[in-house]
PyMOL Python script that loads the backbone (N, CA, C, O; Angstrom):
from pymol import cmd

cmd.read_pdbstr("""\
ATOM      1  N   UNK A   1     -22.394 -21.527  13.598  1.00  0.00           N
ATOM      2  CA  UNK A   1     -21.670 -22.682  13.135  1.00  0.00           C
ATOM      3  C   UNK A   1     -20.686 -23.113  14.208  1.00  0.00           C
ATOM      4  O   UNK A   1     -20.231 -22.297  15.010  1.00  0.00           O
ATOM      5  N   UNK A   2     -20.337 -24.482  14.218  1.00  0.00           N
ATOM      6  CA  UNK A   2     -19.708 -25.118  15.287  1.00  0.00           C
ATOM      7  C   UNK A   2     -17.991 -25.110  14.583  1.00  0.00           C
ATOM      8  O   UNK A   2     -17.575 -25.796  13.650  1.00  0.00           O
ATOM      9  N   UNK A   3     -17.263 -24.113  15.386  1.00  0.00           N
ATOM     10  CA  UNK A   3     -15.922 -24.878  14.909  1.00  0.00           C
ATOM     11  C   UNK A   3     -15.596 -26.068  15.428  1.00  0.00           C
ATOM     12  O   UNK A   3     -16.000 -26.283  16.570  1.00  0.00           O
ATOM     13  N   UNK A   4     -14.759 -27.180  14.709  1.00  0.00           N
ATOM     14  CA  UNK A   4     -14.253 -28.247  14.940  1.00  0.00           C
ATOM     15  C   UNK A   4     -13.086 -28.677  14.715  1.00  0.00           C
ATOM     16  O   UNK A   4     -12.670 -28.175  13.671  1.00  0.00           O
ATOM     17  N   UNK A   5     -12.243 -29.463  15.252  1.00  0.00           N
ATOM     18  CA  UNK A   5     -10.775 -29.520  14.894  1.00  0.00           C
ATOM     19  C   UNK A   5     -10.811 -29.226  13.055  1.00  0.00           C
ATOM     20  O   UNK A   5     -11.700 -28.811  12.311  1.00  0.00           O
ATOM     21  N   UNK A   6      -9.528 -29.627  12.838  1.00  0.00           N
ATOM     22  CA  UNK A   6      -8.993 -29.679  11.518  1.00  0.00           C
ATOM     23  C   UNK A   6      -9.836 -30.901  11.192  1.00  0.00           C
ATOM     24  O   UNK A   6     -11.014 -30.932  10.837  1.00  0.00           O
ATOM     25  N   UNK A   7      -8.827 -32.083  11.424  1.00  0.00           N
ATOM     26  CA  UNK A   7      -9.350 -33.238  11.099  1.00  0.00           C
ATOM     27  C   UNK A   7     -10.748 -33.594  10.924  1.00  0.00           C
ATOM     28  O   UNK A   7     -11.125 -34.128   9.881  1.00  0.00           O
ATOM     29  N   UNK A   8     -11.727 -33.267  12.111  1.00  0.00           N
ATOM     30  CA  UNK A   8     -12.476 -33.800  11.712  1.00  0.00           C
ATOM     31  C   UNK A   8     -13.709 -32.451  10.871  1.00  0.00           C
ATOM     32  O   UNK A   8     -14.901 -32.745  10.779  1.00  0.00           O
ATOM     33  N   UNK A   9     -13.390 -31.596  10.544  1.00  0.00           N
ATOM     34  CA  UNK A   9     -14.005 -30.768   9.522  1.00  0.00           C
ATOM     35  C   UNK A   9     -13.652 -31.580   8.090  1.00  0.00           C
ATOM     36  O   UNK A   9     -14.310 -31.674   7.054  1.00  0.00           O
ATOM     37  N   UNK A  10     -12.329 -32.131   8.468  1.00  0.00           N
ATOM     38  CA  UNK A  10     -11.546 -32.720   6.794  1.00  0.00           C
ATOM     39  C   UNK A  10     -13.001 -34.136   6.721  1.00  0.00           C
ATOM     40  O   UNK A  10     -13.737 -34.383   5.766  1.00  0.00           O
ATOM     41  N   UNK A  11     -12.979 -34.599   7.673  1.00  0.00           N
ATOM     42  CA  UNK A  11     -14.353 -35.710   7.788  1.00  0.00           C
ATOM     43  C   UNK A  11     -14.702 -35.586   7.428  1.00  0.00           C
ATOM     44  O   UNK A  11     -14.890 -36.176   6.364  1.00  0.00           O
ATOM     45  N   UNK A  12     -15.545 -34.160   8.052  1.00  0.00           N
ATOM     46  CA  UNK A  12     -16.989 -34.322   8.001  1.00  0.00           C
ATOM     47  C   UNK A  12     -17.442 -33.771   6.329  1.00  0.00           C
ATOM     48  O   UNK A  12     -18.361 -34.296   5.700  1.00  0.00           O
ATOM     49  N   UNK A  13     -16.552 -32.568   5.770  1.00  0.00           N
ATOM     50  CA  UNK A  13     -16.790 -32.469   4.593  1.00  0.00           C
ATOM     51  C   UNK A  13     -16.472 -33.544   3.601  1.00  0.00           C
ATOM     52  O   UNK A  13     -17.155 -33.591   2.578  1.00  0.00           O
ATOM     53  N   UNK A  14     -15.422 -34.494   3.807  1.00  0.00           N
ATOM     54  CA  UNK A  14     -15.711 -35.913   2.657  1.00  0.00           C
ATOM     55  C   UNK A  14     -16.783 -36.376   3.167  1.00  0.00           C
ATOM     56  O   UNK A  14     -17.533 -36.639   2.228  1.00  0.00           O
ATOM     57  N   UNK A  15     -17.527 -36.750   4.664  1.00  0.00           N
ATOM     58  CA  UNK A  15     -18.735 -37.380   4.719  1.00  0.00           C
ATOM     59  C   UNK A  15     -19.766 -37.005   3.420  1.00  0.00           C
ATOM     60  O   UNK A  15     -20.348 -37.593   2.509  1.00  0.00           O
ATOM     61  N   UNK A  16     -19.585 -35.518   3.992  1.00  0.00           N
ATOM     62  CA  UNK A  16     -20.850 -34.548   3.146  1.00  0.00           C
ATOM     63  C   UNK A  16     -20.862 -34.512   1.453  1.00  0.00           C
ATOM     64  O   UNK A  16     -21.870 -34.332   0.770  1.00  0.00           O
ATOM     65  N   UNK A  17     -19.675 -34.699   1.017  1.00  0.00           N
ATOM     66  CA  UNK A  17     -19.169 -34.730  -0.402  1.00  0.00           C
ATOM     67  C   UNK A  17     -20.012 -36.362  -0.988  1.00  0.00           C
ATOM     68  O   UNK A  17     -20.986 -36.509  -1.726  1.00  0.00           O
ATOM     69  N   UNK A  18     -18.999 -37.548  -0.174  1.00  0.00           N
ATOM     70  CA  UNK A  18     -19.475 -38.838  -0.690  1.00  0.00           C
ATOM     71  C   UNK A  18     -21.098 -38.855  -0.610  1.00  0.00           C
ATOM     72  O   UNK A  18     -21.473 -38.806  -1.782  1.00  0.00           O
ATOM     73  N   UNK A  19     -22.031 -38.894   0.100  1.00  0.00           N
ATOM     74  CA  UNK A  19     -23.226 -38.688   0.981  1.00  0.00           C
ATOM     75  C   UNK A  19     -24.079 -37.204   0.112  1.00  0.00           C
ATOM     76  O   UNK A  19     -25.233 -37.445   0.464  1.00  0.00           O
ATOM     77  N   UNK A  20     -24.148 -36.334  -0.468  1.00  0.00           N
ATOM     78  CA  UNK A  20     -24.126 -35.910  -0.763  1.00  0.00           C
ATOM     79  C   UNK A  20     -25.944 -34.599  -0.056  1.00  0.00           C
ATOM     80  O   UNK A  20     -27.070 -34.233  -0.391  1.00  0.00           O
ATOM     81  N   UNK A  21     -24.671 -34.461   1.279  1.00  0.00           N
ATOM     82  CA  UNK A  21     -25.579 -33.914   2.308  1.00  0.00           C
ATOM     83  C   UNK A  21     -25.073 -32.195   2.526  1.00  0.00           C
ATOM     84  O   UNK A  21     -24.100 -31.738   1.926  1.00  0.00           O
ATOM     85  N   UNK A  22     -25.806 -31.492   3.352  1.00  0.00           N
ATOM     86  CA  UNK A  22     -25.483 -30.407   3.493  1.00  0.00           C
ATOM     87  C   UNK A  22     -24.664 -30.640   5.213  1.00  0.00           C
ATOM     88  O   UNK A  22     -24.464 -31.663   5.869  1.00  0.00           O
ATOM     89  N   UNK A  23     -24.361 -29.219   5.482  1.00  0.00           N
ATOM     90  CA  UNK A  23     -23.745 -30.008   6.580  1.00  0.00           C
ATOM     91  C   UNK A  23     -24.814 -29.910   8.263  1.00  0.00           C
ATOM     92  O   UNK A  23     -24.566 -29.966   9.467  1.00  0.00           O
ATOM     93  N   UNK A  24     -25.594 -29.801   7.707  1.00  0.00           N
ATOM     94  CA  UNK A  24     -26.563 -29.792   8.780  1.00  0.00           C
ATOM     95  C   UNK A  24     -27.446 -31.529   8.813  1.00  0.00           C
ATOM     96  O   UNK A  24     -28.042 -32.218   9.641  1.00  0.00           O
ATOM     97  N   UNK A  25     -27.062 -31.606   7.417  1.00  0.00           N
ATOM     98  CA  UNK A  25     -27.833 -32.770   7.280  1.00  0.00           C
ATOM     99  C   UNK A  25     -27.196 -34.226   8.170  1.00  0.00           C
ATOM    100  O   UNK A  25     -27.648 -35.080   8.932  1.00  0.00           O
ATOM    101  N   UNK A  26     -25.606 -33.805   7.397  1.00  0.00           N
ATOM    102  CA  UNK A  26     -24.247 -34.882   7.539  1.00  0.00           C
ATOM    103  C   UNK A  26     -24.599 -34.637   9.407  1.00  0.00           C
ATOM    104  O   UNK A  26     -25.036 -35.507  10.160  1.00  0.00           O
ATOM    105  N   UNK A  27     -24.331 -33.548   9.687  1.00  0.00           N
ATOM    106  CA  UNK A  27     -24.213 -33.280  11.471  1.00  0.00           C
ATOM    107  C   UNK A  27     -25.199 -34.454  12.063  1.00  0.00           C
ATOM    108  O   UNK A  27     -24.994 -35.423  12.795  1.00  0.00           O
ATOM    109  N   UNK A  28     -26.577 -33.823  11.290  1.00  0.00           N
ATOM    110  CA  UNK A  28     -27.935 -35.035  12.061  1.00  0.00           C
ATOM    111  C   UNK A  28     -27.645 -36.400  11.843  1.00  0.00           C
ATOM    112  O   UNK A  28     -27.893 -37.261  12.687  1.00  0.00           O
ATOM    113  N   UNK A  29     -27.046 -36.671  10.568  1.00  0.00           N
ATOM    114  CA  UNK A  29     -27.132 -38.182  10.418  1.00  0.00           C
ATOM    115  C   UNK A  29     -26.108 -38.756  11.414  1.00  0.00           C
ATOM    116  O   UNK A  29     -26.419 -39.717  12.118  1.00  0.00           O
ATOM    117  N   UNK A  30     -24.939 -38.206  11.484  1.00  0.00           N
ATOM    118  CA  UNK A  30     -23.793 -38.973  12.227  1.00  0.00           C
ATOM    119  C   UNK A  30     -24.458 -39.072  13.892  1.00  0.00           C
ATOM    120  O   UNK A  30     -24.534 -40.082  14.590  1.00  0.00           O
ATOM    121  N   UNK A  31     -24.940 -37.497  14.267  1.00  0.00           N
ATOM    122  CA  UNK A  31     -25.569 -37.897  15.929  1.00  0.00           C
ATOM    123  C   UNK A  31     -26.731 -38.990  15.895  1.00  0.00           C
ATOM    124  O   UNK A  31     -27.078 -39.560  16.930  1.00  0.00           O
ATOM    125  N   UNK A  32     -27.296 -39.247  14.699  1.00  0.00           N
ATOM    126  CA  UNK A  32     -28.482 -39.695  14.802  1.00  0.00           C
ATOM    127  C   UNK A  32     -27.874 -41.356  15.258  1.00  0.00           C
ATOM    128  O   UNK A  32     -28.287 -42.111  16.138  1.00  0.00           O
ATOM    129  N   UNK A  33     -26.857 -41.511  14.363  1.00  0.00           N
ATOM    130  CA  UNK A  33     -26.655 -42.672  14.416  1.00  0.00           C
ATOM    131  C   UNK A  33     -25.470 -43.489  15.889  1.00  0.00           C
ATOM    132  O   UNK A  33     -25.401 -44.565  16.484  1.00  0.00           O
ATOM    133  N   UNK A  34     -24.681 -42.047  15.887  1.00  0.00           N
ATOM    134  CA  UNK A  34     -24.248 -42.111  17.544  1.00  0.00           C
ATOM    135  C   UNK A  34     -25.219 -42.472  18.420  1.00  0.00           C
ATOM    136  O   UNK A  34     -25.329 -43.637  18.803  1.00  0.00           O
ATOM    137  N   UNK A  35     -25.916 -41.621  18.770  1.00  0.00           N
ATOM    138  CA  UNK A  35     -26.457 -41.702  19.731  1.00  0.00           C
ATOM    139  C   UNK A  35     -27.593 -43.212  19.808  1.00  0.00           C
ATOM    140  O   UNK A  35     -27.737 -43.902  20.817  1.00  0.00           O
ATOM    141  N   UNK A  36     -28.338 -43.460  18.368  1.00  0.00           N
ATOM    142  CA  UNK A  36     -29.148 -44.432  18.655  1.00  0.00           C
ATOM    143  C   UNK A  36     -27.841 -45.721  18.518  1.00  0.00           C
ATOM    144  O   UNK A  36     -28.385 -46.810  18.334  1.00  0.00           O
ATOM    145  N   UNK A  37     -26.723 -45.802  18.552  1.00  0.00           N
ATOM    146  CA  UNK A  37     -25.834 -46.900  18.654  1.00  0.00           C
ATOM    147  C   UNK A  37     -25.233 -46.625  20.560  1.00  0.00           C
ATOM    148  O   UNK A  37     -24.556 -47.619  20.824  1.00  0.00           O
ATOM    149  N   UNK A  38     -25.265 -46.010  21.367  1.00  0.00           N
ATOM    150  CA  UNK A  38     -25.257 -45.341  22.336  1.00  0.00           C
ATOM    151  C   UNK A  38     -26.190 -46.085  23.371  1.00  0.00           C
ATOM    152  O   UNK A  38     -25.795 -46.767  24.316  1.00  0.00           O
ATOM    153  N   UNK A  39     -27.452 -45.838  23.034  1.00  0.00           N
ATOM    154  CA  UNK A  39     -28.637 -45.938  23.653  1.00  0.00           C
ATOM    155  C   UNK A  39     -28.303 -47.355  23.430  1.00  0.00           C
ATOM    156  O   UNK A  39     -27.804 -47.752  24.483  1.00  0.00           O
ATOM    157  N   UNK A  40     -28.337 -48.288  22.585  1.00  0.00           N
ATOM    158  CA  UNK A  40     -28.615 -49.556  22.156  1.00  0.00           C
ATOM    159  C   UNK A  40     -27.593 -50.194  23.594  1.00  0.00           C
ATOM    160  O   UNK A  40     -27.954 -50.904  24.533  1.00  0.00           O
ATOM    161  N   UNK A  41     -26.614 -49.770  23.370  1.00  0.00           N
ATOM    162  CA  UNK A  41     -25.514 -50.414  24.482  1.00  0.00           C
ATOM    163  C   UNK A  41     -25.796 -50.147  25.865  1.00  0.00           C
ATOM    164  O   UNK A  41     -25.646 -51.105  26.624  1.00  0.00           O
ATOM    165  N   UNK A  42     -26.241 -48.848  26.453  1.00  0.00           N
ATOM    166  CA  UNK A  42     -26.359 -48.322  27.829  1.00  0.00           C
ATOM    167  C   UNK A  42     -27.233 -48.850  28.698  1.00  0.00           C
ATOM    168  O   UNK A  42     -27.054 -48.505  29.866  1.00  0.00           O
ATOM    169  N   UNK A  43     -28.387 -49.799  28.423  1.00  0.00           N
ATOM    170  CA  UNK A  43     -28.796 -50.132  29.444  1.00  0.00           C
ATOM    171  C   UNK A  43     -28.254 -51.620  29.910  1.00  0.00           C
ATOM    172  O   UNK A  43     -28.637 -52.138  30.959  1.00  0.00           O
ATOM    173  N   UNK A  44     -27.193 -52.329  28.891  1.00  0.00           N
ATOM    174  CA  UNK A  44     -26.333 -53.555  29.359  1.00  0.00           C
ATOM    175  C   UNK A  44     -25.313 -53.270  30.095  1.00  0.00           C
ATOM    176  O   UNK A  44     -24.764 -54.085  30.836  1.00  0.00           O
ATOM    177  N   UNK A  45     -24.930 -51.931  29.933  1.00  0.00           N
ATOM    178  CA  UNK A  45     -23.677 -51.493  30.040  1.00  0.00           C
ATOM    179  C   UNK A  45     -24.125 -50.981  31.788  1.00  0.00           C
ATOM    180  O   UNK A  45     -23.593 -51.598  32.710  1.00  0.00           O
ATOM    181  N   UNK A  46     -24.965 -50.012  32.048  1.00  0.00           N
ATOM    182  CA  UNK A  46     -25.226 -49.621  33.428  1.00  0.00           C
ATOM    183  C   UNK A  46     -25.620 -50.771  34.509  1.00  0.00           C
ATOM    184  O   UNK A  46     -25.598 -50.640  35.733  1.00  0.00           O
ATOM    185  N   UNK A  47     -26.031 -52.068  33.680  1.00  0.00           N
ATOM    186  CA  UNK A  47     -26.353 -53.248  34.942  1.00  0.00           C
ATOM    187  C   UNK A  47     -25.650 -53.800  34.969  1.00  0.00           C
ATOM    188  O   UNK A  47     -25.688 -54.615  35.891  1.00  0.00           O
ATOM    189  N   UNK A  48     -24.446 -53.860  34.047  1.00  0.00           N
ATOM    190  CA  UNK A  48     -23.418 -54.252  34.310  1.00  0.00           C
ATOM    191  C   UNK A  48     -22.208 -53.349  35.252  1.00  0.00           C
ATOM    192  O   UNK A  48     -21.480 -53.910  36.071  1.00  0.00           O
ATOM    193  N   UNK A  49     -22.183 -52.570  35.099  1.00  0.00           N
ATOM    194  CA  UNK A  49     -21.425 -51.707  36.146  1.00  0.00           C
ATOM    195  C   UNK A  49     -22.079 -51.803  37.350  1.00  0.00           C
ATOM    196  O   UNK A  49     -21.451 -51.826  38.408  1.00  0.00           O
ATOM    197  N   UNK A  50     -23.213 -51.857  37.300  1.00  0.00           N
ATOM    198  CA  UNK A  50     -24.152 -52.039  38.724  1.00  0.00           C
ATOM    199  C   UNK A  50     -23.796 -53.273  39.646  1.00  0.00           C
ATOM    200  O   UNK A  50     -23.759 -53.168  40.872  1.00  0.00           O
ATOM    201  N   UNK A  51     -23.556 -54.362  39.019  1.00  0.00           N
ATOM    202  CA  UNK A  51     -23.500 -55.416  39.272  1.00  0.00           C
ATOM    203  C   UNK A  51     -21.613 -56.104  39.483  1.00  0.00           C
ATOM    204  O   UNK A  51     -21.018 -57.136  39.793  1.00  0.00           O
ATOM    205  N   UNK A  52     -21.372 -54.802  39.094  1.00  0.00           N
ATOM    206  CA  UNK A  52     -19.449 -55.505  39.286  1.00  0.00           C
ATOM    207  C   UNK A  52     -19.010 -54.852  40.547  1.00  0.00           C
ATOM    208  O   UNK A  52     -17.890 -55.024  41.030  1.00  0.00           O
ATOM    209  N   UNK A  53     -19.993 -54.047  41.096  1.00  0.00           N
ATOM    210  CA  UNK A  53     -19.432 -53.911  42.945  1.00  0.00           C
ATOM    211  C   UNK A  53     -18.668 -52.070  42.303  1.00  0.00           C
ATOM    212  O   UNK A  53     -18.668 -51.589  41.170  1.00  0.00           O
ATOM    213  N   UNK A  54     -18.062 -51.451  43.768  1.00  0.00           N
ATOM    214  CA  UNK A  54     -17.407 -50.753  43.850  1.00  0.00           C
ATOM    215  C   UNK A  54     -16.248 -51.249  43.281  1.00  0.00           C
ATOM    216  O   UNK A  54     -15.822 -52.403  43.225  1.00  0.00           O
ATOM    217  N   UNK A  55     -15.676 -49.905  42.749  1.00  0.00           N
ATOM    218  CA  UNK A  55     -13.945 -50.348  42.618  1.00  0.00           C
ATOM    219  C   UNK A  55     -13.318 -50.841  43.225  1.00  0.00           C
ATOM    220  O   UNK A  55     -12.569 -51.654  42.683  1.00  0.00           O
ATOM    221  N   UNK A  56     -13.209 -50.601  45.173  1.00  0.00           N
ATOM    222  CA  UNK A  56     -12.275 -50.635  45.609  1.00  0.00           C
ATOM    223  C   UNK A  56     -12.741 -52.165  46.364  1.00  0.00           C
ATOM    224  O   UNK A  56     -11.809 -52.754  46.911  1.00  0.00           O
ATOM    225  N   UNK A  57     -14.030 -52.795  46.422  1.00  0.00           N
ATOM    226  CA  UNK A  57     -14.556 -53.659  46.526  1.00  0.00           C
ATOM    227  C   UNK A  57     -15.569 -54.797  45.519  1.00  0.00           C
ATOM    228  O   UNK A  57     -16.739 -55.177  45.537  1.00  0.00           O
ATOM    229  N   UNK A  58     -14.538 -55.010  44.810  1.00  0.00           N
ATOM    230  CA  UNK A  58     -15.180 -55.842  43.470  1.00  0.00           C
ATOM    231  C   UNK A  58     -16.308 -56.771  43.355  1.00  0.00           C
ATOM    232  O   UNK A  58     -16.841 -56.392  44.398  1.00  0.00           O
ATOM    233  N   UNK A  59     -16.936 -57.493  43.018  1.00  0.00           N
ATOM    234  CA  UNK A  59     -17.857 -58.500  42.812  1.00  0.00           C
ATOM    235  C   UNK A  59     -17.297 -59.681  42.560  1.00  0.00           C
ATOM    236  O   UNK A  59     -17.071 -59.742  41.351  1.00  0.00           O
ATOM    237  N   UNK A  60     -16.870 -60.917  43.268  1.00  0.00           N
ATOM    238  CA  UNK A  60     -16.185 -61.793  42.777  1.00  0.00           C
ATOM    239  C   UNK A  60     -16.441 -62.528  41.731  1.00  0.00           C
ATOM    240  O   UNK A  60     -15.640 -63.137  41.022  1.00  0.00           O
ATOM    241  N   UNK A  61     -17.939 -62.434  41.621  1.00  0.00           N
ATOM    242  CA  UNK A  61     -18.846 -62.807  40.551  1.00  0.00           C
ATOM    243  C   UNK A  61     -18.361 -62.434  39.211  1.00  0.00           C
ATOM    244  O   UNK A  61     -18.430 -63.397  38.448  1.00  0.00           O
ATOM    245  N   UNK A  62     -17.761 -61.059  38.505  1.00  0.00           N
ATOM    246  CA  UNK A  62     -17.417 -60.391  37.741  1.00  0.00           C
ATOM    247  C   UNK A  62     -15.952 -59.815  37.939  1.00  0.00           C
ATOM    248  O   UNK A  62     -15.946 -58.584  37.924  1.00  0.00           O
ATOM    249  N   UNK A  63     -14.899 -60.310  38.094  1.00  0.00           N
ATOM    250  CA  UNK A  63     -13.993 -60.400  38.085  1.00  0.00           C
ATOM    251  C   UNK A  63     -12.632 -61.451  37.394  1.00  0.00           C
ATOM    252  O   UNK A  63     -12.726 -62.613  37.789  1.00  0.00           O
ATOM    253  N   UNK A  64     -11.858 -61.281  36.786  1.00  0.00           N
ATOM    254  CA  UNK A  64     -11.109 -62.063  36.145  1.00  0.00           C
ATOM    255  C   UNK A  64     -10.620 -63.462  36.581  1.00  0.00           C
ATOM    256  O   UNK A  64     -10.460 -64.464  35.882  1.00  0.00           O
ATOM    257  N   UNK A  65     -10.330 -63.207  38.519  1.00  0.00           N
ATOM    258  CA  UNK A  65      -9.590 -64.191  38.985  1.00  0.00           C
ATOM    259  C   UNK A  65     -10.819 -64.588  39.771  1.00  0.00           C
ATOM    260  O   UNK A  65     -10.662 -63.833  40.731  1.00  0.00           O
ATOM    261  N   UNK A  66     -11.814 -65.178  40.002  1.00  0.00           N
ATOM    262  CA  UNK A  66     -12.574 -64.979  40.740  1.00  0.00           C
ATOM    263  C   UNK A  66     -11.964 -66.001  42.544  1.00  0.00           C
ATOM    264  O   UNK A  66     -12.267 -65.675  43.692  1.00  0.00           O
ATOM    265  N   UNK A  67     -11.178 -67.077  42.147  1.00  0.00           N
ATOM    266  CA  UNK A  67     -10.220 -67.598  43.124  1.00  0.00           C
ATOM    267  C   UNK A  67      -9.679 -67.053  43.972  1.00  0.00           C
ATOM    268  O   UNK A  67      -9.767 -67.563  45.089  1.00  0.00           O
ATOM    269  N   UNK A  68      -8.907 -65.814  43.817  1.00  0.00           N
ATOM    270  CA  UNK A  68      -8.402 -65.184  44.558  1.00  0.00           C
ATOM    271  C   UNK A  68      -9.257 -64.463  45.744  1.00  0.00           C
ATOM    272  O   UNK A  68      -8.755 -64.065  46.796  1.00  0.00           O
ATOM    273  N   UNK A  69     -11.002 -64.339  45.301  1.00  0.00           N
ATOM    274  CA  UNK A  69     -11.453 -63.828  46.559  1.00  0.00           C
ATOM    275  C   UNK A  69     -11.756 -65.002  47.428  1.00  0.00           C
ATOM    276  O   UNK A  69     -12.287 -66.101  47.267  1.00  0.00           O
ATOM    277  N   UNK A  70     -11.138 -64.248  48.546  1.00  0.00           N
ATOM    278  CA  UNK A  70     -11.754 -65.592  49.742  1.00  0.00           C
ATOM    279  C   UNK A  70     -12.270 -65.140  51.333  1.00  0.00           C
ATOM    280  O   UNK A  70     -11.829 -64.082  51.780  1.00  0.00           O
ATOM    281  N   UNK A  71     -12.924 -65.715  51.914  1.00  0.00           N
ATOM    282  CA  UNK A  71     -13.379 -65.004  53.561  1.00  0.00           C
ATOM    283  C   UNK A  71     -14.268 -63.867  52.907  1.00  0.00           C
ATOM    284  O   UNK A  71     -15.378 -64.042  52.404  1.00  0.00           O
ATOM    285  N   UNK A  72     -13.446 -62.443  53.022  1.00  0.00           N
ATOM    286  CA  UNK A  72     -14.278 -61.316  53.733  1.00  0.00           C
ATOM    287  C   UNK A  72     -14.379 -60.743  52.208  1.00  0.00           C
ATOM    288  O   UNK A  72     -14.971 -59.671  52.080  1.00  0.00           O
ATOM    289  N   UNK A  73     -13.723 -61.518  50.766  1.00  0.00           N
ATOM    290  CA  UNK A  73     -14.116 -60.984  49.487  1.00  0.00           C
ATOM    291  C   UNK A  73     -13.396 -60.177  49.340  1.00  0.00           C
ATOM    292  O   UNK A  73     -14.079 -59.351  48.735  1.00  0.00           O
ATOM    293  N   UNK A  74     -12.220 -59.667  49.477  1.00  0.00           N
ATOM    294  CA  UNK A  74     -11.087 -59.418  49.510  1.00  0.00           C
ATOM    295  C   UNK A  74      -9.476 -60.282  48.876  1.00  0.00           C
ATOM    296  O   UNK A  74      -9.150 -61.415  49.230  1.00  0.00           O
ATOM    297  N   UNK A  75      -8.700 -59.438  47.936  1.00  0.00           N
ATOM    298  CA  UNK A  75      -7.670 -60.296  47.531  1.00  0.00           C
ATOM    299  C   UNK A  75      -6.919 -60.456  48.904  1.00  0.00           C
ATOM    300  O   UNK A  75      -5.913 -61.162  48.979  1.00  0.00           O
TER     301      UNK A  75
END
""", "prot")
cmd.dss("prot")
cmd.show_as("cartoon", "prot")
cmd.util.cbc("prot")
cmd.orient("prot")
């Protein structure tokens, strides 16, 4: 068995109470639904990081001020 904070044992057993799951069950449903809410986002999310440049060299394209870059793309 997995210990887990306080809190969220206090969760996960009202999950399991309302829901009326065991806690192996409650465990699968919540990752099930993490993770396929996870997946749904990550491949917008990685071409988008792909596409906003290094940190220390931004994408002017994807940036707030995009004005401020000028010449060498640099503030």
């Amino acid at each position: 068995m997995t210990n887990l904070p306080d809190d969220v044992e206090d969760a996960l057993e009202s999950f399991m109470a309302q829901e009326g799951l065991s806690r192996e069950e409650a465990l699968g449903r919540i990752l099930r639904d993490w993770f396929s809410r996870r997946s749904a986002a990550d491949p917008g999310d990685a071409a988008a990081a792909d596409s906003k440049g290094a940190p220390d060299r931004p994408n002017p394209d994807f940036v707030q001020y995009p004005g401020y870059f000028k010449g060498d793309g640099s503030l």
